[in-house]
C-alpha positions as a Markdown table, in Angstrom:
| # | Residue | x | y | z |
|---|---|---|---|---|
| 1 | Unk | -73.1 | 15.6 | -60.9 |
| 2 | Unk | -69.6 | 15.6 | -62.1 |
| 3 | Unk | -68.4 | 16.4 | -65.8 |
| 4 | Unk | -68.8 | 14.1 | -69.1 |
| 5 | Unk | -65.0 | 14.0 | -68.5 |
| 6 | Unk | -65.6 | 13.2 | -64.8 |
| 7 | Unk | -68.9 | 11.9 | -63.8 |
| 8 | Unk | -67.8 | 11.2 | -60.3 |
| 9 | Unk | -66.3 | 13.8 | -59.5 |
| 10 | Unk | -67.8 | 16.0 | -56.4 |
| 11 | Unk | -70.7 | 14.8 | -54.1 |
| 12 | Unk | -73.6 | 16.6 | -52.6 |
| 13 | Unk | -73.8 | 18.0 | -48.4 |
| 14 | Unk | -75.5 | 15.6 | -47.0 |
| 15 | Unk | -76.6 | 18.6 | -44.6 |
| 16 | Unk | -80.4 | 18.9 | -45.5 |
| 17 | Unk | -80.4 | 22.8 | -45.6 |
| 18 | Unk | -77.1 | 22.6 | -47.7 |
| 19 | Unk | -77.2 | 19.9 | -50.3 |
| 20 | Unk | -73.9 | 21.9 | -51.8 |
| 21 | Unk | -72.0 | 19.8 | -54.0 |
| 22 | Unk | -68.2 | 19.9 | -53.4 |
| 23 | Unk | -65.9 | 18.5 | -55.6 |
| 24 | Unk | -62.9 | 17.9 | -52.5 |
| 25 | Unk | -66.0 | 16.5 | -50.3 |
| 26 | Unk | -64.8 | 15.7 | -46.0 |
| 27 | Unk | -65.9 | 12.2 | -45.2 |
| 28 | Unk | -66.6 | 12.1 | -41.0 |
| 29 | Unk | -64.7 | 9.2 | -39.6 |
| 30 | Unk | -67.7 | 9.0 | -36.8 |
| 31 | Unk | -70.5 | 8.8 | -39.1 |
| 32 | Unk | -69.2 | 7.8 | -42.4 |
| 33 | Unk | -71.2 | 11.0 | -43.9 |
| 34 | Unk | -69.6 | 13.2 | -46.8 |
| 35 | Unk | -70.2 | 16.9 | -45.7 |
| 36 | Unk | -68.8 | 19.8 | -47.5 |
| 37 | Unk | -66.1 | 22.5 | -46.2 |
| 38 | Unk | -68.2 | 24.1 | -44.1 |
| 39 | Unk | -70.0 | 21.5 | -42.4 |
| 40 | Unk | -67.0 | 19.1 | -42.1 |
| 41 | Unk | -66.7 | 19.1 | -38.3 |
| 42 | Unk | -68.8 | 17.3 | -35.7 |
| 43 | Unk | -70.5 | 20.6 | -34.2 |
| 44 | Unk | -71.4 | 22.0 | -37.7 |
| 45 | Unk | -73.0 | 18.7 | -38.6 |
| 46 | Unk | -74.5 | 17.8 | -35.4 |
| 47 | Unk | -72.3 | 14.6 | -35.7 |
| 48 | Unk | -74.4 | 11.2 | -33.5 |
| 49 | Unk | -71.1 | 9.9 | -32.5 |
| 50 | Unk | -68.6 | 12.7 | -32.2 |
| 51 | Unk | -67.9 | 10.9 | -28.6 |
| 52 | Unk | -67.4 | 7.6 | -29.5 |
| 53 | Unk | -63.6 | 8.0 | -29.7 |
| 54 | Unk | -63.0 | 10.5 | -27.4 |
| 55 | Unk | -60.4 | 9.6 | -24.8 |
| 56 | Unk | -61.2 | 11.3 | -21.0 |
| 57 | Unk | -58.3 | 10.7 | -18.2 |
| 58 | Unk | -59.1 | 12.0 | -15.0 |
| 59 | Unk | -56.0 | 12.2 | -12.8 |
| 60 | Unk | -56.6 | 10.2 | -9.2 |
| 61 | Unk | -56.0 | 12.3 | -6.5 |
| 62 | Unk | -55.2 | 9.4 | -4.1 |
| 63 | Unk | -52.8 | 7.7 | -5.8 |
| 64 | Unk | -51.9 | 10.5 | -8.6 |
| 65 | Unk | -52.8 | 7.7 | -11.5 |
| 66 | Unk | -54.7 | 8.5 | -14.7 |
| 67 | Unk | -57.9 | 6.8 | -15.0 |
| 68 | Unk | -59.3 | 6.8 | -18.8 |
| 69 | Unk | -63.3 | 7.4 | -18.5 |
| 70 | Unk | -65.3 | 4.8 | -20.7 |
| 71 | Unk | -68.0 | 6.6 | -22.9 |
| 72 | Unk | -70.3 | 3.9 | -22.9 |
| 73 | Unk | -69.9 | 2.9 | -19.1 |
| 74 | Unk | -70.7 | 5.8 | -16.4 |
| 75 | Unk | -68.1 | 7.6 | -14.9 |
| 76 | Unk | -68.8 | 7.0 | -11.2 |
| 77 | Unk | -68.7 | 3.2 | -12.2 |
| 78 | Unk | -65.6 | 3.7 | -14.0 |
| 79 | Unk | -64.0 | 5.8 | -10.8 |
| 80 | Unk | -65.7 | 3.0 | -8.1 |
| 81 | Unk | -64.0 | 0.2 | -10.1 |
| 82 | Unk | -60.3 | 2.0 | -10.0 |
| 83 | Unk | -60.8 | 2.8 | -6.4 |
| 84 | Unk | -61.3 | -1.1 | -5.7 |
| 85 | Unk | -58.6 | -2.4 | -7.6 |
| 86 | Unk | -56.2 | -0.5 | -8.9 |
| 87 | Unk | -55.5 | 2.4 | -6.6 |
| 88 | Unk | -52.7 | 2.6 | -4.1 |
| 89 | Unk | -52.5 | 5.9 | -1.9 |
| 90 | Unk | -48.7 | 4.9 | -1.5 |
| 91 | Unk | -47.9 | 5.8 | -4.8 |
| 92 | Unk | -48.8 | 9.1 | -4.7 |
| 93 | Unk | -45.8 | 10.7 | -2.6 |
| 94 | Unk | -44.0 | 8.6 | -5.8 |
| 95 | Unk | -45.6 | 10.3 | -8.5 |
| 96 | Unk | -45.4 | 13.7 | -6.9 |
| 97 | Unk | -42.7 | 14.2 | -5.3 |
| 98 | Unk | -40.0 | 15.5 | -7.5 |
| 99 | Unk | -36.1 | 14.6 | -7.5 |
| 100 | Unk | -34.2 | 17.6 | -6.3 |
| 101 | Unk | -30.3 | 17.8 | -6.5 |
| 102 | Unk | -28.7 | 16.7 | -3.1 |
| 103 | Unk | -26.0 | 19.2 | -2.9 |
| 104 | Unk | -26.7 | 21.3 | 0.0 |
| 105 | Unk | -28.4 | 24.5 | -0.8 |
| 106 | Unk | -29.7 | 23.6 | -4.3 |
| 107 | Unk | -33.1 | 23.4 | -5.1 |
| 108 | Unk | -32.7 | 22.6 | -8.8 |
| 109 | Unk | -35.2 | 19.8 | -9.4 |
| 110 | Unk | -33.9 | 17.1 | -11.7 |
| 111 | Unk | -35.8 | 16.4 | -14.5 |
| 112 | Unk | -34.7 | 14.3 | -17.7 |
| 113 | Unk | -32.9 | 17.5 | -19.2 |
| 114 | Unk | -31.2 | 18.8 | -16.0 |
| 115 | Unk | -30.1 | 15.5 | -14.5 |
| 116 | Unk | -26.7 | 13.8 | -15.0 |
| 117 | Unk | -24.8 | 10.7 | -13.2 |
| 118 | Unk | -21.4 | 11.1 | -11.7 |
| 119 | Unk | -19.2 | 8.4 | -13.2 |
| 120 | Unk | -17.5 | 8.4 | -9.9 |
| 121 | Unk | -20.0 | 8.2 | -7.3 |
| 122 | Unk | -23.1 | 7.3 | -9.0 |
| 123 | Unk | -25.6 | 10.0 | -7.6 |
| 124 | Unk | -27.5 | 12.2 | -9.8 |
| 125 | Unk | -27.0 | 15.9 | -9.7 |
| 126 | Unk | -28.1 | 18.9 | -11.7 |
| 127 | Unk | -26.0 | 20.2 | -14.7 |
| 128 | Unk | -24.6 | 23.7 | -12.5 |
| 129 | Unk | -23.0 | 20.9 | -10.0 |
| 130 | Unk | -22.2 | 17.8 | -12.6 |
| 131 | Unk | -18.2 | 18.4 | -12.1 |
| 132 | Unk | -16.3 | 16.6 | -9.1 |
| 133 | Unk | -15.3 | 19.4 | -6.9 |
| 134 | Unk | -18.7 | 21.3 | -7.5 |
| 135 | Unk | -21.0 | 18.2 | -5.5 |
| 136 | Unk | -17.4 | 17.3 | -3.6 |
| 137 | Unk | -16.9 | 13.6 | -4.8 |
| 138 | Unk | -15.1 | 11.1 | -3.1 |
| 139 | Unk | -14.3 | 9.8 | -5.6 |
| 140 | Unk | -14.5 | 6.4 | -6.8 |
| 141 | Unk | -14.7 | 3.3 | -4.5 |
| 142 | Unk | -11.7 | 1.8 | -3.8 |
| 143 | Unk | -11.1 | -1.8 | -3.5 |
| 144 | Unk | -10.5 | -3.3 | 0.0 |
| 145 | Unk | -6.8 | -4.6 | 0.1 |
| 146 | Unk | -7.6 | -8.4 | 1.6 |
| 147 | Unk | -6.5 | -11.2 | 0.2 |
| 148 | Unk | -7.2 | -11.9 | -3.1 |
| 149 | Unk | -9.0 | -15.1 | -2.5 |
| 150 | Unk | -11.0 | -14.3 | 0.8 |
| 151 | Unk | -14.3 | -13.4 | -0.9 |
| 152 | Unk | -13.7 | -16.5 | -2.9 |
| 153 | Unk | -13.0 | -18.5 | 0.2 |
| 154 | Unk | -16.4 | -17.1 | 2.3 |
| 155 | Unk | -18.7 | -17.8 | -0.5 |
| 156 | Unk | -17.5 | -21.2 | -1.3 |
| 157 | Unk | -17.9 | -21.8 | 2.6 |
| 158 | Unk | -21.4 | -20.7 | 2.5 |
| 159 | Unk | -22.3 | -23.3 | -0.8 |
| 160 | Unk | -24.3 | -25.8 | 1.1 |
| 161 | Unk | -24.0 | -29.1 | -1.0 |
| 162 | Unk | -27.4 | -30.2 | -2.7 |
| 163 | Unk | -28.9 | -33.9 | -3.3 |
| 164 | Unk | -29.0 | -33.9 | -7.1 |
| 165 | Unk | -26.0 | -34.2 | -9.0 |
| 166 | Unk | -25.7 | -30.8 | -10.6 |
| 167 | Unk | -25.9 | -29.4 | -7.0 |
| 168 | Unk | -22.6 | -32.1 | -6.1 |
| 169 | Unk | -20.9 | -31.2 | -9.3 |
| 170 | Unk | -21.0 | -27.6 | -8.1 |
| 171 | Unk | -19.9 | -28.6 | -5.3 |
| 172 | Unk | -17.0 | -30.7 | -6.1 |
| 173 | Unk | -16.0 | -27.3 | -8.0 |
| 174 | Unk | -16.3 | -25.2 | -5.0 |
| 175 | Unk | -14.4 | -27.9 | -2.6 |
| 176 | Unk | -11.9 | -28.0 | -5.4 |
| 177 | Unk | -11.2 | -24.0 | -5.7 |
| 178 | Unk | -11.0 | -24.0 | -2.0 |
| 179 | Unk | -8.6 | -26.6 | -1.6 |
| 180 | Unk | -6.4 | -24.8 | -4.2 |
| 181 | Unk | -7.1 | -21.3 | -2.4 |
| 182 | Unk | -5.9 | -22.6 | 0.8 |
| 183 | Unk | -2.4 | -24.5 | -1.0 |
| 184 | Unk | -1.8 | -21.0 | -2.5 |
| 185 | Unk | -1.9 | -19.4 | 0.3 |
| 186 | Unk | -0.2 | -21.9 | 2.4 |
| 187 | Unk | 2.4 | -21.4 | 0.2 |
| 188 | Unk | 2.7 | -17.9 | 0.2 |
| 189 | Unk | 3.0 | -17.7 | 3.8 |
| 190 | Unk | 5.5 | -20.0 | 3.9 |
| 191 | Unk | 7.9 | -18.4 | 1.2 |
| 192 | Unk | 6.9 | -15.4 | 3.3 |
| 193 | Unk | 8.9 | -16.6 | 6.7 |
| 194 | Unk | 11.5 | -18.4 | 4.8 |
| 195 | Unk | 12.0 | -14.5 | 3.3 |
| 196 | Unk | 11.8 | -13.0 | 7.0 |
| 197 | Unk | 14.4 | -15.4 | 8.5 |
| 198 | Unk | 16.9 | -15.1 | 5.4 |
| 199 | Unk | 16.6 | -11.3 | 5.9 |
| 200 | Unk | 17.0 | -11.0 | 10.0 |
| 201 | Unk | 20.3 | -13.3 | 9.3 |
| 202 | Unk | 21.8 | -10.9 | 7.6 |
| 203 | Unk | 20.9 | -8.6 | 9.3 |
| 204 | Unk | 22.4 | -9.8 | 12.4 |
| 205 | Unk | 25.7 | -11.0 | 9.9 |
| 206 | Unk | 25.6 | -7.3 | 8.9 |
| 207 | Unk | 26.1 | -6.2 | 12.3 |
| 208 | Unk | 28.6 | -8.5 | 13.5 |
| 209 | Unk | 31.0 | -7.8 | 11.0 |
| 210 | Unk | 30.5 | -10.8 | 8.7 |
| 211 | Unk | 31.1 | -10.2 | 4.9 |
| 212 | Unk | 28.8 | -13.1 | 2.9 |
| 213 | Unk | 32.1 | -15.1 | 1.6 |
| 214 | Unk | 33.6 | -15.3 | 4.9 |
| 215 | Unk | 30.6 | -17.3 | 6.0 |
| 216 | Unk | 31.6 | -20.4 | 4.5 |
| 217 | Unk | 34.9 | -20.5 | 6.5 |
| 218 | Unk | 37.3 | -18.6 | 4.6 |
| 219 | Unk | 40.2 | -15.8 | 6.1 |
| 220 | Unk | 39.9 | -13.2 | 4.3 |
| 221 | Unk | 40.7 | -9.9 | 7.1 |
| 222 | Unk | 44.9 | -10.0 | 7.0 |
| 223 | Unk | 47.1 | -8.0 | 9.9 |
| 224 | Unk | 49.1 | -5.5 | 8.0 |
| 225 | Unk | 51.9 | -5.7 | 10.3 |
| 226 | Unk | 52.2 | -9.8 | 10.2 |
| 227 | Unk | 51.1 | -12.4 | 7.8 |
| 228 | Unk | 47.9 | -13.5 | 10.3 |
| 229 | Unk | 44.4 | -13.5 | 8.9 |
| 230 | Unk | 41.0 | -13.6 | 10.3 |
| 231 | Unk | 37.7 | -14.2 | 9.1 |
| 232 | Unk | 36.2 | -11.0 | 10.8 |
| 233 | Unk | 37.1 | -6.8 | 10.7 |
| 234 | Unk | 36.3 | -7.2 | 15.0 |
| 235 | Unk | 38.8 | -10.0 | 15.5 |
| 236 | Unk | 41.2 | -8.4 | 13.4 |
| 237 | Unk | 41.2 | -5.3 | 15.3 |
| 238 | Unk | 41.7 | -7.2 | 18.3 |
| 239 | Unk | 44.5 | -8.9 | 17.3 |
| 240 | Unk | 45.8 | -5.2 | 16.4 |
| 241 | Unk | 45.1 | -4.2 | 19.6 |
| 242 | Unk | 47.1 | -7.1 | 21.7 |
| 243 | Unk | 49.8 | -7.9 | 19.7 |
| 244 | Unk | 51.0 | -4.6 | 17.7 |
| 245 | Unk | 49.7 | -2.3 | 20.3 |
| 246 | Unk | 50.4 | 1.4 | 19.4 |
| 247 | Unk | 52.3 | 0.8 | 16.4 |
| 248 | Unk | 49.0 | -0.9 | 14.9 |
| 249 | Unk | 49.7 | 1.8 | 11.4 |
| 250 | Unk | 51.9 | 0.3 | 8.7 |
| 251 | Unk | 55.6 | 2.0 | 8.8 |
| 252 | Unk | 55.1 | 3.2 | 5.3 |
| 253 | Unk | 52.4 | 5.4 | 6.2 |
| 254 | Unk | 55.6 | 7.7 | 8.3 |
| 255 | Unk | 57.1 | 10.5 | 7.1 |
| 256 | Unk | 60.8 | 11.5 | 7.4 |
| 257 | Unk | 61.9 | 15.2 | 7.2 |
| 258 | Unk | 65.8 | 16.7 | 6.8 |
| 259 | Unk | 66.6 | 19.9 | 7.9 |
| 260 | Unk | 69.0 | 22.8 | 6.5 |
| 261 | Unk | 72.1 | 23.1 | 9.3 |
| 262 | Unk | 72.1 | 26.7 | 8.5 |
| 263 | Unk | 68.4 | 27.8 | 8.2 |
| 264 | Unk | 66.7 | 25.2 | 10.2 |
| 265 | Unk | 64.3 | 24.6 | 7.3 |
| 266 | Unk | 62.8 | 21.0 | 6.7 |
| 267 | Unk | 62.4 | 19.5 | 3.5 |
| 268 | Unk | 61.3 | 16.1 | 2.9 |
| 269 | Unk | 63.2 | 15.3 | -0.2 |
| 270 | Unk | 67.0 | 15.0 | 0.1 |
| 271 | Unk | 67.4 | 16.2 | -3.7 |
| 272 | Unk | 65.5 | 19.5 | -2.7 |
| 273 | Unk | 67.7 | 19.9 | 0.8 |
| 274 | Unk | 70.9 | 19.9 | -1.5 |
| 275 | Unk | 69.3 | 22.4 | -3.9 |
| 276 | Unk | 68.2 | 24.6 | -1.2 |
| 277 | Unk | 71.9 | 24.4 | 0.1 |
| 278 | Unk | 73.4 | 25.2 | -2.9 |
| 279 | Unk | 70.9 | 28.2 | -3.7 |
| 280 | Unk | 70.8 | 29.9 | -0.4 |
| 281 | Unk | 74.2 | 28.9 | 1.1 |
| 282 | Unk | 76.5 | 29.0 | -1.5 |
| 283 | Unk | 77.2 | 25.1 | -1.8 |
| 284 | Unk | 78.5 | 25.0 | 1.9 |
| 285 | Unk | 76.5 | 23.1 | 4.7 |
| 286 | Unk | 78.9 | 24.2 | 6.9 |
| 287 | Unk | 77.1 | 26.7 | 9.8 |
């Protein structure tokens, strides 16, 4: 066997009828036995343990589980011994039951290639509806606008102090954040009214004719007809009203008019009358 060059090179069939020597021999990994090309699987070689490392899985149909047959145990053992321990009919509708898309109308079932998460609601859809306005979001949740402590506040109210001293460390903590919570917003509500009452004063100054500096006692409303001064625009009316009666407007605010002795025509400048004269008249005033 083999060359001078090579003496172990090749090996015989160890098929009786065949006995061929191969020189790239197949070892079987069942029976450890070098066989040549031809008889280098298990049928051709009538291979002992060809089912030694077979692997059999017989799908349950109760609970839709595989069950891996043993090849040296008997199969009704093997399927007895699943059906006593390990198999729960409620898993089946589980296991079977596929994931469909939940838009209304589709049927598109949503396996690991045609299934994506909306960021904003959270549900899994198929890719054709994987857009917003295609599965009509709502959209992301949004927060509920309480006070910013109150979840704070109801689960530090629901701590329920323990005996050991980690459990009163925690809470001491929690008694602690409370206390703080409730100052906080104590003071909140307080700067709050403070705010409202400030505001509904002046209001009410606004309406009754107060100006802000004349609410530290100051006159500063002053009669244009006499030297008199008041410290509101209604009281200086008032005074208009009773004293000055009709003549309450300021006598420069009148307006005095000459007129041509020839032409009747009214000019309120003298210098224009005297022009006028002396263009249309002839110098004269004279009717």
């Amino acid at each position: 066997m083999g060359t001078p060059e090579f003496p172990d090179l090749g090996r015989h069939c160890s098929v009786g009828d065949c006995h061929q020597i191969d020189f790239l021999p197949f070892t079987c990994d069942r029976c450890d036995f070098v066989f040549c090309l031809q008889h280098r699987s298990y049928t051709s070689h009538k291979c002992p343990k060809a089912n030694n490392k077979d692997v059999t899985v017989v799908i349950c149909p109760l609970c839709a589980k595989g069950v891996r047959l043993n090849p040296n145990e008997d199969a009704n053992i093997t399927w007895e011994s699943h059906v006593n321990t390990d198999c729960d009919p409620s898993n089946y509708q589980r296991a079977t039951k596929k994931k469909k898309c939940p838009v209304p109308g589709c049927r598109e079932q949503l396996t690991f290639s045609n299934t994506i998460t909306c960021k904003d609601c959270s549900k899994e859809h198929c890719l054709k509806h994987r857009f917003g306005p295609d599965h009509k979001c709502p959209g992301p949740r949004k927060p509920e606008p309480t006070f910013p402590f109150a979840n704070m506040l109801r689960r530090s109210q629901k701590v329920e102090p323990r005996a050991n001293s980690s459990g009163s460390g925690s809470s001491w903590w929690s008694s602690s954040l409370l206390n703080a919570a409730s100052s906080f917003r104590s003071s909140a509500e307080a700067g709050m009214q403070k705010l409202s009452i400030a505001t509904s004063e002046a209001v009410q100054k606004a309406k009754d004719g107060v100006t802000p500096s004349s609410s530290g006692g100051g006159l500063v409303e002053q009669c244009v007809q006499c030297p008199a001064r008041f410290s509101t625009v209604g009281a200086l009316i008032e005074h208009a009203e009773k004293s000055h009666g009709n003549n309450s407007q300021p006598s420069r605010g009148k307006v005095t008019i000459d007129a041509c002795p020839k032409c009747s025509k009214g000019f309120q400048d003298p210098v224009l009358l005297v022009e006028h004269v002396e263009r249309e008249h002839g110098g004269t005033s004279k009717a």
